[in-house]
C-alpha positions as CSV (number, residue, x, y, z in Angstrom):
1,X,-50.4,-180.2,-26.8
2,X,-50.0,-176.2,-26.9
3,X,-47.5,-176.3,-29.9
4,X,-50.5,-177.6,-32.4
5,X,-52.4,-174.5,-32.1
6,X,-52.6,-172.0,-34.4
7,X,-52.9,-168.4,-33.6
8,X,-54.5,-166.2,-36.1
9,X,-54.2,-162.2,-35.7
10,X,-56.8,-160.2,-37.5
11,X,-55.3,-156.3,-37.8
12,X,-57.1,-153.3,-37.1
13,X,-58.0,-150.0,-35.2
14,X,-60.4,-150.9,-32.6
15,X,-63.7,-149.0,-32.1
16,X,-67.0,-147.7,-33.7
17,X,-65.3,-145.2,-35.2
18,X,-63.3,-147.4,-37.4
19,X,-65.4,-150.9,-37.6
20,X,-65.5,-150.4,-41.5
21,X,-62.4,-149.0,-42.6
22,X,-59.8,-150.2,-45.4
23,X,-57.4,-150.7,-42.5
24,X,-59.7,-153.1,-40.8
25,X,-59.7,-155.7,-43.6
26,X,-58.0,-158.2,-41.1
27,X,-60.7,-157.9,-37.9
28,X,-63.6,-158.0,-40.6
29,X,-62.1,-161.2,-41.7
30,X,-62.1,-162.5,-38.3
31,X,-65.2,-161.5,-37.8
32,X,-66.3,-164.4,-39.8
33,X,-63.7,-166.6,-38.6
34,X,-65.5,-166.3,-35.6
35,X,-68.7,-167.2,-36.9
36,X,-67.2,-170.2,-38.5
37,X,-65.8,-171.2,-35.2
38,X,-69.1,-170.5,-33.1
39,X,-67.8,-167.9,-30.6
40,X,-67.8,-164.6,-29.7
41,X,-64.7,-162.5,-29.1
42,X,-64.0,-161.8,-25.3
43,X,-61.4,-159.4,-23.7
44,X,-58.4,-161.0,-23.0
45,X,-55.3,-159.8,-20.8
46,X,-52.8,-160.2,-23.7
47,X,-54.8,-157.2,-24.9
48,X,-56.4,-158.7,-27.7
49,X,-60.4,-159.9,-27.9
50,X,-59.9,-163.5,-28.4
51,X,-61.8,-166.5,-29.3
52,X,-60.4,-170.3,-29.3
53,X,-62.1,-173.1,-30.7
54,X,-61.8,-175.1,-33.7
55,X,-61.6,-173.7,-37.3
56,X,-61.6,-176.8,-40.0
57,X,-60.6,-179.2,-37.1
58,X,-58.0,-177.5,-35.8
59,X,-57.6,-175.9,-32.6
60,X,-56.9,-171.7,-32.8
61,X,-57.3,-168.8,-31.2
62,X,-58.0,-165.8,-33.4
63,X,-57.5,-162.4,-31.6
64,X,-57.7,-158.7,-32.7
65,X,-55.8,-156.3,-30.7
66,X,-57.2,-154.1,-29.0
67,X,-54.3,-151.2,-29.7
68,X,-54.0,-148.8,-32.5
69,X,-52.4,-150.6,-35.2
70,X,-49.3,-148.9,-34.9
71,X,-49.1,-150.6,-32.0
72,X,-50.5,-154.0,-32.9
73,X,-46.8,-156.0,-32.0
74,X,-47.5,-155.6,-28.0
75,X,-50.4,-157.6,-27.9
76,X,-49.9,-159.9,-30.7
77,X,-46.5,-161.1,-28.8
78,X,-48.9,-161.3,-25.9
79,X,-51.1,-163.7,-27.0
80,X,-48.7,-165.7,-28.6
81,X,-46.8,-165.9,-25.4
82,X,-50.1,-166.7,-23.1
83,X,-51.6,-169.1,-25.7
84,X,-47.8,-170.7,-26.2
85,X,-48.0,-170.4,-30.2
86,X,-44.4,-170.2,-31.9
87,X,-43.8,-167.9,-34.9
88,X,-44.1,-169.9,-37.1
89,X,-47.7,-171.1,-36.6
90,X,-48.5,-167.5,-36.8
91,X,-51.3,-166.1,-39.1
92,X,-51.4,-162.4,-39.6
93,X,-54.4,-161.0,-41.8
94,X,-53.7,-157.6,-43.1
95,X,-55.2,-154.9,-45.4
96,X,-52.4,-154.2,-48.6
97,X,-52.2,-151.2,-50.6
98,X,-49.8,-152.9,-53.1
99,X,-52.7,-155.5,-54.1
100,X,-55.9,-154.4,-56.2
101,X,-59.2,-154.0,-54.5
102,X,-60.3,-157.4,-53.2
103,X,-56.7,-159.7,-54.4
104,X,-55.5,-162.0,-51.8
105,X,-51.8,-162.7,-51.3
106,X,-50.6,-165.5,-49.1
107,X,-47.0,-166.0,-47.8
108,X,-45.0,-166.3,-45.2
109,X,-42.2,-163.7,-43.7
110,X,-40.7,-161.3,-46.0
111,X,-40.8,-157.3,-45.8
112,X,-43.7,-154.7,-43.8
113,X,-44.1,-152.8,-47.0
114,X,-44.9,-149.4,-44.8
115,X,-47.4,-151.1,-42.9
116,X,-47.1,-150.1,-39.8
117,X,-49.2,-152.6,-38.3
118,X,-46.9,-155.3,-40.0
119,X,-43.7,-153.5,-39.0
120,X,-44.9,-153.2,-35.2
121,X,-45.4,-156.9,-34.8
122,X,-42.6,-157.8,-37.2
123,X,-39.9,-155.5,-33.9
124,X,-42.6,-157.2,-31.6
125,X,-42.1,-160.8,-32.1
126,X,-38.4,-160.2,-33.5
127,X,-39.0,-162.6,-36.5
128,X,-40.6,-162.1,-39.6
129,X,-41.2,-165.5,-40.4
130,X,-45.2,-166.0,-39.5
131,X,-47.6,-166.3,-42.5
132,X,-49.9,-163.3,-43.6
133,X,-53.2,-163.4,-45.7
134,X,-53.0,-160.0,-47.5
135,X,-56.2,-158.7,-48.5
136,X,-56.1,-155.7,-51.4
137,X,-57.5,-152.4,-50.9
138,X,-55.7,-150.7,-54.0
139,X,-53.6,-147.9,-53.8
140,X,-54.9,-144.2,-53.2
141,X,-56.6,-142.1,-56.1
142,X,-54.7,-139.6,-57.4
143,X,-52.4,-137.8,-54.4
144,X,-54.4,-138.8,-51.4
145,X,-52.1,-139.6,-48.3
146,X,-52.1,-143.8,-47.9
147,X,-52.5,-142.9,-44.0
148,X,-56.0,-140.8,-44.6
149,X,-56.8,-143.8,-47.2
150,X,-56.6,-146.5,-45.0
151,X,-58.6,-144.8,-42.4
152,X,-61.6,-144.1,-44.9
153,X,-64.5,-146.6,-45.4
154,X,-64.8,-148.9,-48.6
155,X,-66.5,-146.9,-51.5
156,X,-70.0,-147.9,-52.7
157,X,-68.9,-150.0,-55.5
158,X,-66.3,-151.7,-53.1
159,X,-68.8,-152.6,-51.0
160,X,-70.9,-154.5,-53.5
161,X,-68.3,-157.2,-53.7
162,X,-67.0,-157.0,-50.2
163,X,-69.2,-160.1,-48.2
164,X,-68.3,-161.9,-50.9
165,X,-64.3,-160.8,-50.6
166,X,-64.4,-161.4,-47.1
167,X,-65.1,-164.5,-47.5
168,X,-62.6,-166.1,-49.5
169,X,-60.0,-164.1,-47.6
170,X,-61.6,-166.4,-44.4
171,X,-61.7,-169.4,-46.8
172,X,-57.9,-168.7,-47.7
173,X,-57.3,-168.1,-44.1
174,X,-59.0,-171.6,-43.3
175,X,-56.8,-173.3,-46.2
176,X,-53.8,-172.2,-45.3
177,X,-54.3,-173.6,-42.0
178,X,-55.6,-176.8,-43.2
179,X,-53.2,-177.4,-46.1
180,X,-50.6,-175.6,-46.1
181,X,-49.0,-172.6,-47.1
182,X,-47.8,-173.4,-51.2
183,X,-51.6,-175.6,-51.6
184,X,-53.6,-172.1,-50.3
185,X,-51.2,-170.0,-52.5
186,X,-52.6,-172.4,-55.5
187,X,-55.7,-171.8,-54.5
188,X,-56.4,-168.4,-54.0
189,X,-53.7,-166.4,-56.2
């Protein structure tokens, strides 16, 4: 049955140039999703690289659009039409300049907070009721723009901790699934 499936969106910029950026927080976490699941990521027509399988027993497809993330909404609506997933079995990982480096915030609809990727496949999917995994990056030092920011690579002493971060945002990602929305928020806040 189709309606059992979860889809999970991991959002970022795709390409080279931006494979380890703040903003990418959500396709590095489904990078080892995929790992978990045993697949690799293939072009898809929705516009996403996808991958289905199983992730803790259940049957998903995880995808990362393959549009700026401005423009992530397109292809997330995409997918969720080809792959017949309603809203609300919906997971959107994000990066989140309101949360300190490395917090995780789980939840489900509520407001875009400036993200653009967010507010794109919030007008997209014409609900805002799918579940996110928010993964801190901390805000800006000092007056640097939160656009330059986000497109800027982790510092040194981020990345010390960030294997380990990305992790338990997958682990998170794989409870929420699994247990439920108000058990992974018990877990992980």
């Amino acid at each position: 049955m189709a309606d059992d499936k979860f889809l999970v969106v991991g959002l970022g910029n795709p390409g080279p140039k931006y494979a380890a950026t703040r903003h990418n927080a959500g396709f590095l976490t489904l990078d080892i999703l995929a790992e978990r699941v045993g697949g690799r990521f293939k072009s898809h027509k929705s516009r996403c690289d996808v991958l289905e399988g199983r992730l803790a027993g259940l049957p998903v497809v995880l995808a990362q659009p393959q549009s700026f993330m401005n423009e992530s909404g397109g292809p997330v609506v995409n997918a969720a039409r080809f792959f017949k997933v309603p809203v609300e079995r919906i997971v959107v990982v994000h990066d989140e300049l309101d949360l300190p480096f490395g917090e995780l915030r789980l939840k489900r609809g509520g407001g875009d907070g400036g993200h653009n990727g967010l507010k794109s496949t919030t007008r997209s999917l014409g609900s805002k009721e799918y579940a996110r995994v928010r993964f801190g990056i901390g805000r800006p030092p000092g007056r640097q723009d939160p656009a330059d920011y986000v497109l800027r690579e982790f510092s040194a002493a981020e990345r010390k901790d960030f294997e380990f971060l990305l992790d338990r945002a997958a682990d998170a990602t794989e409870a929420l699934l699994t247990d439920g929305l108000e058990a992974a928020q018990n877990r992980y806040h």
